[in-house]
Structures are given as C-alpha cells and as structure tokens.
C-alpha positions in Angstrom: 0.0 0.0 0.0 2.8 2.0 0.9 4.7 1.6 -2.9 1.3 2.8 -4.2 0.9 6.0 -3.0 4.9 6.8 -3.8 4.2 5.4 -6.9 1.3 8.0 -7.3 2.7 10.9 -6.2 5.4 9.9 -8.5 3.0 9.8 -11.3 1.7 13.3 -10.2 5.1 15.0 -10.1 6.0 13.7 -13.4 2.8 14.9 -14.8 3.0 18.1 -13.4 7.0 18.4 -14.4 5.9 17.6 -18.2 3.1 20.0 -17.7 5.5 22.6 -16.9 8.0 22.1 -19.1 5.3 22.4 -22.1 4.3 25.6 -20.7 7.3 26.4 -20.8 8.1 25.9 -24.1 4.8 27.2 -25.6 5.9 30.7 -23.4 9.4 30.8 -25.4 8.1 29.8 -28.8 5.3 32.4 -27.8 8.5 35.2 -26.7 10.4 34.2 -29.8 7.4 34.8 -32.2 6.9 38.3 -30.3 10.3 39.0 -30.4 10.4 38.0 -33.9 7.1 40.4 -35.0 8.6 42.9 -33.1 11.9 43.2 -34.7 10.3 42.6 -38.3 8.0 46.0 -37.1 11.2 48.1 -35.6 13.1 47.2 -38.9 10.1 48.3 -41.5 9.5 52.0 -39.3 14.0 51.9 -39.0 14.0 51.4 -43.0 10.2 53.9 -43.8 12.0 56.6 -41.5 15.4 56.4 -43.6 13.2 56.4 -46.6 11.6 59.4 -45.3 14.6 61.0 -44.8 15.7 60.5 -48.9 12.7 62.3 -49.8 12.8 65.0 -47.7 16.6 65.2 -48.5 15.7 65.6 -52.2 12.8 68.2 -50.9 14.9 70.2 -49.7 17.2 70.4 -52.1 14.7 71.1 -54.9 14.0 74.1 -52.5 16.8 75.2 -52.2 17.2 75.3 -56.1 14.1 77.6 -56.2 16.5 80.7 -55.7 18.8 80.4 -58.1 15.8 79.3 -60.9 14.3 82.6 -59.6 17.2 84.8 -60.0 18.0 83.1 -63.1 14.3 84.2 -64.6 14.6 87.6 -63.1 18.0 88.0 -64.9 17.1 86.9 -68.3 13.7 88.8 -67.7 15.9 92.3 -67.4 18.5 90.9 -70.2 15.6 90.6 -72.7 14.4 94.3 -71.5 17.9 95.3 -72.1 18.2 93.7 -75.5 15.4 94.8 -76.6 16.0 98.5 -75.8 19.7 98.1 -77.2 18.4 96.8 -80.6 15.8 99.9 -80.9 17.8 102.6 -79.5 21.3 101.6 -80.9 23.4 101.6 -77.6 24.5 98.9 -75.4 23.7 101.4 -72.2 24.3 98.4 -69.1 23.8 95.5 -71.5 27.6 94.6 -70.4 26.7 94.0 -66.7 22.9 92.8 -67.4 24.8 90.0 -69.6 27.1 89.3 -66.7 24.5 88.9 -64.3 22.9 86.4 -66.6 26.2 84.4 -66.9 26.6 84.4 -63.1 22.2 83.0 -62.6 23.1 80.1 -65.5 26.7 79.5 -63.0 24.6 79.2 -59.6 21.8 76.7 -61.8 24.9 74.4 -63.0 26.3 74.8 -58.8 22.8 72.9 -57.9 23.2 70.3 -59.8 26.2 68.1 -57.5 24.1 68.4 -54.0 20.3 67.3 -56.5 22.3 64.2 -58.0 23.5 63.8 -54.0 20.2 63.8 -53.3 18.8 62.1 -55.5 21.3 59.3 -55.4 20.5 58.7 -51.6 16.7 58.7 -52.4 17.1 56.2 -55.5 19.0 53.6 -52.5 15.5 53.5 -51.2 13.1 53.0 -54.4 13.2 50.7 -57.2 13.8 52.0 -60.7 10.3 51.8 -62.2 9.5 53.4 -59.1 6.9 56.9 -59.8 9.2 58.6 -57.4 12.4 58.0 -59.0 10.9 58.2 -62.7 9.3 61.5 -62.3 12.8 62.8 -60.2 14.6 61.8 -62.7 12.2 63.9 -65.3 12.4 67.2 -63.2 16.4 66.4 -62.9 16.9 66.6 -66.9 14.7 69.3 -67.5 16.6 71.5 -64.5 19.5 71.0 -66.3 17.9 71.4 -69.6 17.2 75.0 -68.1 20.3 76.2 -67.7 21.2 74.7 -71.3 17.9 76.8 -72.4 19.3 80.1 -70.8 22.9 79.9 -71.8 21.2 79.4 -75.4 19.7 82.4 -75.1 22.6 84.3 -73.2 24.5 83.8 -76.2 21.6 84.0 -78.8 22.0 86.6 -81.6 18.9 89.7 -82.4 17.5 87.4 -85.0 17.2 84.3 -82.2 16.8 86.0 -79.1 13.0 86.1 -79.2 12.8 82.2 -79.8 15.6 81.5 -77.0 14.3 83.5 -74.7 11.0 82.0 -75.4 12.4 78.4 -75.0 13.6 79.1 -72.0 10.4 80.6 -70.1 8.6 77.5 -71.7 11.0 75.0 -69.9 10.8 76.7 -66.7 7.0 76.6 -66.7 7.8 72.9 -67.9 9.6 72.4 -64.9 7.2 73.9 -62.7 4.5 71.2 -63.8 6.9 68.3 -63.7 7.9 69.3 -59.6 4.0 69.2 -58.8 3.7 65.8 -60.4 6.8 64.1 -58.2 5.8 66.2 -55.2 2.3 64.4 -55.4 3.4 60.9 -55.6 5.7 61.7 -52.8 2.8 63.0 -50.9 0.6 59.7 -51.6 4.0 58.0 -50.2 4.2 59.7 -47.4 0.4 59.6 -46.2 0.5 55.7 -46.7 1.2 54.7 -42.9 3.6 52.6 -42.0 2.5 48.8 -42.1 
C-alpha cells in the first residue's frame, strides 16, 4: 500500500514536471514569435524613416534650387528688357553688366546640380527603378538641367534668335514647374501611406 501512494505521487510529479515544461516551451516559442514580429515592425519604421529622410533630402534640395531658378528668370527677364532696348535705340547702355549677371544666374543653376544628383542618389537607395518617385525625379532632374542649357542658349543667342531662346527658355521653366508638382504628389501619396 505503501509503494502505491509513492508510486502515485510519483505519477503526479512527473505529470505536473511535463506540464511545466510544455508551458514552458509554448511561453518561449510564444516570446520568440513576439520577439520575432517585433523586430520585423522596428526594422520596417527603421527602413520607412530612412526612406523618409531620402525624400525630404531631395525636398529640400529642390528648394533650395528655387532661388537660383528665380534669379535666373529675373536676370534673363531684365537681359531681354535690355536687348530689346539696345536693338531699338542703338546703344548697349548696361547691356555689359545685365549680360554678366545672366552668366553668373546660369553659373549658380549648374552649382545645384552636384548636392540634386546627391540627393537624388541617396533617395534612388531606397526606391526601385520603375519606381513613380524615381521616374518622375529623374524627369524634373533633366529638364533642370535642360534650363540652364535653355538660358545659356539664349545668353548667347544673336537679335535674329533671341526672341525664340528666350522664349524656350520661359517655356522649360514653366515645364519644370508642372513636372515638380507631379513628383511632389506621388511623394505625398507615399508619405500619407502609414507605415505597415
């Protein structure tokens, strides 16, 4: 009678020791898959904030290229005033330091173009290339540098051209107007999307 009862509280122990070990082991594959989902979700906001960054990177750059494209209208604005009156009235009265000024506008476009392919460089890490962001980027990119093209064409256009050049370039600048508000809503519609 004795053995039983040994044998039974035997039989209980082991029961409760194999109950407690599959606790156990349901709690740490339970920790590990937590532990696991959480790292997966720390590692999608690490990589959406980096991504983030890019963008607003490239933002900011494009802002900071809306001075110079500015200052570059503004001078080849006056230069076409100053042509124009030259060609009527016969004299070149500050055409000299107008054209100068233009020179220097088309040299501070060209100086934006090393920190926008920075930029842009840093945001393409984060995007494939059929990617809207990167495709329409890329767009705005050429026709910037298109626009200092356009108004070196007309800095150094003759009376006969200067009409068209001028022209050409006023049309590419409105060009690239359009082409910013296109990327800036696709980055918008990125942006809103919350991270998953």
């Amino acid at each position: 009678m004795v053995l039983l009862a040994i044998w039974n509280v035997s039989a209980d122990a082991t029961v409760v020791a194999v109950g407690a070990s599959a606790a156990a082991v349901t709690a740490a594959v339970t920790a590990q898959y937590r532990l696991r989902a959480q790292l997966e979700h720390d590692t999608h906001v690490r990589e959406r904030d980096a991504t983030r960054d890019a963008l607003d990177g490239v933002v900011t750059e494009i802002s900071d290229s809306a001075g110079p494209m500015n200052a570059a209208a503004a001078a080849f604005n006056e230069l076409f005033d100053v042509r124009s009156a030259s060609r009527r009235t016969g004299t070149d009265h500050g055409l000299a330091d107008t054209e100068q000024e233009a020179h220097l506008a088309i040299q501070r476009l060209r100086d934006r173009r090393v920190p926008l392919m920075a930029a842009s460089f840093r945001l393409h890490l984060r995007f494939p290339d059929i990617d809207p962001i990167i495709g329409l980027l890329s767009e705005w990119r050429e026709t910037f540098d298109q626009l200092a093209d356009a108004y070196e064409a007309a800095l150094h256009s003759d009376d006969f051209e200067m009409t068209a050049r001028f022209t050409g370039a006023r049309e590419t600048a409105v060009h690239l107007g359009e082409q910013l508000n296109s990327f800036l809503d696709v980055a918008r519609a990125w942006a809103s999307n919350p991270a998953e």
